[in-house]
C-alpha positions in Angstrom: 13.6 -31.0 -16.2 14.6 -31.6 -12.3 17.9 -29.9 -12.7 20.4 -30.0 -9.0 22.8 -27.5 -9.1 25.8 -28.3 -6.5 27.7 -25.0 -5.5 24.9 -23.4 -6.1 25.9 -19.9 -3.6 28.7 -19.3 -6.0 29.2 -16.6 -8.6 27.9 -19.7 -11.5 25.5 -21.0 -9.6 23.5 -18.3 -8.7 23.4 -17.5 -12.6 22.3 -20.9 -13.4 19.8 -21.0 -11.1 18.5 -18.2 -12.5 18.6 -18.7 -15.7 17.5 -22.4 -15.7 14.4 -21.1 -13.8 13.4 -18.7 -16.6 13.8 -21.2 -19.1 11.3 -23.6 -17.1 13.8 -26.0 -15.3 12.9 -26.9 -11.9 16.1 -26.2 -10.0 17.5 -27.5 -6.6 20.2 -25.6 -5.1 22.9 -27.5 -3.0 26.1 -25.9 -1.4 27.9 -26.2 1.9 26.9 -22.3 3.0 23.3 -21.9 4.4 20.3 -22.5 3.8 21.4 -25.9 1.8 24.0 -26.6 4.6 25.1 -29.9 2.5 28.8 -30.4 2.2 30.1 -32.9 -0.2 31.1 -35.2 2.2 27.5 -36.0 3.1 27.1 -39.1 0.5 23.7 -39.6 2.0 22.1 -36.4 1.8 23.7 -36.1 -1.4 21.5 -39.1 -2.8 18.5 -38.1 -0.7 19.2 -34.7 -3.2 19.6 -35.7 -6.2 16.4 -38.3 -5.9 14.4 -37.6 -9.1 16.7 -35.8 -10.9 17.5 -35.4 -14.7 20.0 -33.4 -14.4 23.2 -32.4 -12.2 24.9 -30.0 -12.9 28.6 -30.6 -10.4 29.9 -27.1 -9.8 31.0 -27.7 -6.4 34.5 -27.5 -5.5 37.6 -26.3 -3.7 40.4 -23.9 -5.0 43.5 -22.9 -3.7 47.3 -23.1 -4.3 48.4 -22.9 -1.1 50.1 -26.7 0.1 48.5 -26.3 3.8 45.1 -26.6 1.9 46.1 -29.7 -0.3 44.2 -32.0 2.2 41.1 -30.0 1.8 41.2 -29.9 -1.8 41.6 -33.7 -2.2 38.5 -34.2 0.3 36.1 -32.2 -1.6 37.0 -32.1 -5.3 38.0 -36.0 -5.8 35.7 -37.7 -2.7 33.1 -35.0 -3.2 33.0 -35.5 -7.1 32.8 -39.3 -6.0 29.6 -38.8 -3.5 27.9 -36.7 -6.3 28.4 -38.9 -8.8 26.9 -42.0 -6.8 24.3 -39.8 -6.5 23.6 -39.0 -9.6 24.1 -42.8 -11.4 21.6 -43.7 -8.2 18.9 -41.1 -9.3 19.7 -42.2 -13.2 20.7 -38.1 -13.8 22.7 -37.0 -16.5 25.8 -35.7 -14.5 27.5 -32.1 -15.5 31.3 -31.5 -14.2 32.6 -28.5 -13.9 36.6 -29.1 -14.3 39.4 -26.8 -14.9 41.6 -26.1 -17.8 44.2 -26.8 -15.1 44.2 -30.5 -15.9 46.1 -29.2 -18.8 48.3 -27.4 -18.0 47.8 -24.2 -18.8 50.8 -22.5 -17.9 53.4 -24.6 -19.7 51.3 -26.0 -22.6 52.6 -28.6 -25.1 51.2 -26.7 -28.0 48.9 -23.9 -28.5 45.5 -22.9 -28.8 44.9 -25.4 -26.1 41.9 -28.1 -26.9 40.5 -31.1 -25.3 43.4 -33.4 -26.8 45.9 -31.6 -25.0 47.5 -34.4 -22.7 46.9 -33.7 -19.0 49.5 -32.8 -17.0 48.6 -30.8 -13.9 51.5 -28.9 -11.9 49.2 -27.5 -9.2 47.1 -29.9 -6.4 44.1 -28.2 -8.0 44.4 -29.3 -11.0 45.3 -32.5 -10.2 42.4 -32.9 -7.8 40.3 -32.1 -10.8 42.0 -34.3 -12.8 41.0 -37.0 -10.5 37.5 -35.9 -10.5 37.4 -36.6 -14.4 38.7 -39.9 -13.5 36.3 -40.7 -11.1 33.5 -39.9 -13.3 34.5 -41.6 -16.0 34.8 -44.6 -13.9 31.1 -44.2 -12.5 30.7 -44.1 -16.5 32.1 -47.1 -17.7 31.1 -49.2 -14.4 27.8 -47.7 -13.1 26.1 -46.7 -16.0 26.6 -43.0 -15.4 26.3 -40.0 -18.3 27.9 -37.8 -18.1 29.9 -34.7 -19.9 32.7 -32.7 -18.9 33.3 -29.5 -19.4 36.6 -27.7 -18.9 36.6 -24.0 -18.0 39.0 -21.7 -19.0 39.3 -18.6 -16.3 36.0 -16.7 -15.9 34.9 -14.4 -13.9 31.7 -12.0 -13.5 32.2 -8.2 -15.3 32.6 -6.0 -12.4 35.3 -8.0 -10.3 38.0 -6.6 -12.8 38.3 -3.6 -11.3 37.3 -4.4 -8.0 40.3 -5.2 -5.5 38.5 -7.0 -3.1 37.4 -10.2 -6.1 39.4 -13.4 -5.6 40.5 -13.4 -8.5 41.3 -10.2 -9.8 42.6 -8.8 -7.1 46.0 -10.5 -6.9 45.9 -11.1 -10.7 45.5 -7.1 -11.3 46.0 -5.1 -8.2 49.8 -4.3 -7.0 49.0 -4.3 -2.9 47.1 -7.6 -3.6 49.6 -9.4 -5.6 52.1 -8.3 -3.2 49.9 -10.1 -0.4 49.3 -13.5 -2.9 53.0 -13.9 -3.4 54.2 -12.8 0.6 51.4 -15.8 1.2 52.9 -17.9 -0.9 56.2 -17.3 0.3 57.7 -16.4 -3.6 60.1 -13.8 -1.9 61.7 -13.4 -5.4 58.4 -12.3 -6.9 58.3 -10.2 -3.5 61.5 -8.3 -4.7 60.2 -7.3 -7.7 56.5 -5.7 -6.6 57.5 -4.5 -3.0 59.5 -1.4 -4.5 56.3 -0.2 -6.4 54.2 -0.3 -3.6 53.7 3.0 -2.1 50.6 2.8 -0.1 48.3 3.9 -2.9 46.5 1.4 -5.3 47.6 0.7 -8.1 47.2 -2.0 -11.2 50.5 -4.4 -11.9 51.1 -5.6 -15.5 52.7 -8.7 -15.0 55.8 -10.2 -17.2 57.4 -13.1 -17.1 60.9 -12.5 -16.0 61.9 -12.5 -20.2 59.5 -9.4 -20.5 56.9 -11.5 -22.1 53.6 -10.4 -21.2 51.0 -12.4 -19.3 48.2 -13.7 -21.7 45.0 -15.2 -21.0 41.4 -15.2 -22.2 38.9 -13.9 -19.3 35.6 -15.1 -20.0 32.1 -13.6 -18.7 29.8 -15.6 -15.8 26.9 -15.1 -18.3 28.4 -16.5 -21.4 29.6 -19.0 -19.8 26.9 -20.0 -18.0 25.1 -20.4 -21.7 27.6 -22.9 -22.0 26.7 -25.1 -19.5 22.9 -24.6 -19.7 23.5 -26.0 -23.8 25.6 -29.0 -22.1 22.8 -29.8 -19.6 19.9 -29.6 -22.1 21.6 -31.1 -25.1 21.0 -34.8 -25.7 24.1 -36.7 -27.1 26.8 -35.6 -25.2 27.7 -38.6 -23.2 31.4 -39.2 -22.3 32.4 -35.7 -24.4 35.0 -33.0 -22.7 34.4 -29.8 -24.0 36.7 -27.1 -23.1 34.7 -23.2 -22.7 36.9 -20.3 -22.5 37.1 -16.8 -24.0 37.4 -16.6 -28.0 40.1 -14.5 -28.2 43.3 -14.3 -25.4 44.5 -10.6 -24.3 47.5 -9.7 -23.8 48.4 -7.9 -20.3 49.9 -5.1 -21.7 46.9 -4.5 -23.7 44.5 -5.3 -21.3 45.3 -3.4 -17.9 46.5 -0.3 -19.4 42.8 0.0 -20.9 41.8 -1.0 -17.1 43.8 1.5 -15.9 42.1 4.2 -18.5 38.7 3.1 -17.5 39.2 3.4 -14.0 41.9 6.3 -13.7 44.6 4.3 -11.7 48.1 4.3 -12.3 49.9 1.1 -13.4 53.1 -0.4 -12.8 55.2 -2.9 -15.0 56.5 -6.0 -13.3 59.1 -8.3 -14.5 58.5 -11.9 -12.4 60.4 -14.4 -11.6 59.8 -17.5 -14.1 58.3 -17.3 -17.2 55.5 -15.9 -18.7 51.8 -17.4 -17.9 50.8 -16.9 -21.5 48.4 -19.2 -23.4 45.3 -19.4 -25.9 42.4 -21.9 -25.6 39.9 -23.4 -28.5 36.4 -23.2 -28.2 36.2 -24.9 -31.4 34.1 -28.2 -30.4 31.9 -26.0 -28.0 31.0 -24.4 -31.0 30.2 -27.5 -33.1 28.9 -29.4 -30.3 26.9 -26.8 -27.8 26.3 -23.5 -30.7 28.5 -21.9 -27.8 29.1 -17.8 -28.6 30.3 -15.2 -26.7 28.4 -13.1 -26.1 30.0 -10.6 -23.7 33.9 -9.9 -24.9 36.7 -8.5 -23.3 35.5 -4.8 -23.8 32.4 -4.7 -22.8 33.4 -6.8 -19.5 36.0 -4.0 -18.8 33.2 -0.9 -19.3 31.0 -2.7 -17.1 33.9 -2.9 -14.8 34.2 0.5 -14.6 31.3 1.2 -14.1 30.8 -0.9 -11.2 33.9 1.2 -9.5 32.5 4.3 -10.0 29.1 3.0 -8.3 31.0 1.5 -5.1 
């Protein structure tokens, strides 16, 4: 197949434009960063594109939690989904999204493991935004004669950022000096009472609690499995108007997890009670299973000894 990847320079992108190469696919790589240079705003370029397509797979987005990039965030995920949508009813392309298990949410779920029925009820402008962008496509759905699937994603993240201060992700999310620098952004200057004591200059790991002393749980899936995922959902006939959620099998606990960080790497770790509760949930990859064969193939271990691994080579 033609397959267009948008947000094709990010960590996903560059996996699935690998791997849909060595299975055959002939792949087109879009994303605002050179050499593509085409932001989602450009509806036209967008079409020009996705011209001949079978496929597209919509990775493309915007994420933050900060309010002064809420503007951004509307512009690209819900008018940007729009424009790529357009384009690919146009072209006559199955359409991928990429959205977020953020739609949910996941941080005060209704019940538990979380699954596609879960109602949607976003508390960030992220999530909403990507709320809106599975409203949109639906629309293009019902009224343009789009298919499409949508797939939910759980966190993910590729091996070696775990240990590796500098990730987006895991840096705030594991690193004391880091955090300290998400929340001082934010302006949480409870959360800023808590972690500033502990810092004392060196880096360190934080386990995170909620302010209860329940610790933070979430399931940290692998780039590569999870790029399987979506490769199944682009290939796949049958899947039109599905939402399939793809997450991590199993949920860790933080007071499992970055003490066996901190053993793999040899840092120190303190223990944080936050403000608030707890960020603590479990997904279901039960109708990935039944409806892509979706595994996992790299868990939680292994991620965290090729983590290590990756530190000791930097």
């Amino acid at each position: 197949m033609k397959i267009v990847v948008t947000g094709a320079a990010g960590r996903l992108g560059r996996t699935l434009l690998a791997r849909l190469s060595e299975r055959g696919h002939q792949t087109v790589g879009i994303d605002q960063v050179p050499p593509a240079n085409l932001p989602l705003s450009d509806r036209d370029g967008l079409i020009a594109a996705c011209a001949g397509a079978d496929t597209v797979i919509h990775l493309a987005a915007r994420m933050s939690w900060r309010r002064e990039d809420d503007a951004g965030l509307f512009e690209a995920n819900v008018l940007g989904s729009a424009n790529v949508a357009e384009a690919a009813a146009l072209a006559g392309a199955k359409l991928v999204l990429a959205s977020t298990g953020e739609v949910y949410p996941e941080g005060r779920p209704v019940y538990q493991p979380l699954d596609e029925d879960h109602p949607r009820a976003p508390t960030s402008a992220y999530g909403l935004t990507k709320k809106l962008a599975e409203d949109t496509v639906d629309f293009y759905r019902r009224t343009r004669g789009l298919e499409a699937v949508v797939l939910r994603f759980s966190h993910f993240q590729d091996a070696a950022e775990l240990l590796d201060e500098r990730s987006f992700f895991s840096g705030p999310r594991f690193f004391l000096r880091q955090k300290i620098e998400q929340q001082r952004g934010f302006g949480n200057t409870a959360a800023l009472a808590a972690l500033e004591p502990h810092d004392d200059g060196t880096t360190k790991l934080v386990l995170s609690r909620g302010e209860d002393g329940t610790p933070f749980r979430m399931g940290i899936l692998d780039t590569r499995d999870l790029a399987s995922g979506v490769i199944a959902a682009a290939e796949l006939p049958g899947l039109d108007g599905e939402v399939i959620g793809l997450g991590a099998d199993d949920s860790v606990d933080f007071d499992h997890l970055v003490p066996e960080l901190a053993r793999h790497s040899g840092l120190s770790f303190v223990d944080v009670k936050l403000p608030g509760p707890a960020v603590h949930y479990t997904t279901s990859n039960e109708r990935a299973r039944k409806l892509l064969g979706f595994t996992v193939e790299h868990p939680i271990g292994q991620m965290i000894e090729e983590a290590a691994a990756a530190r000791r080579a930097r």
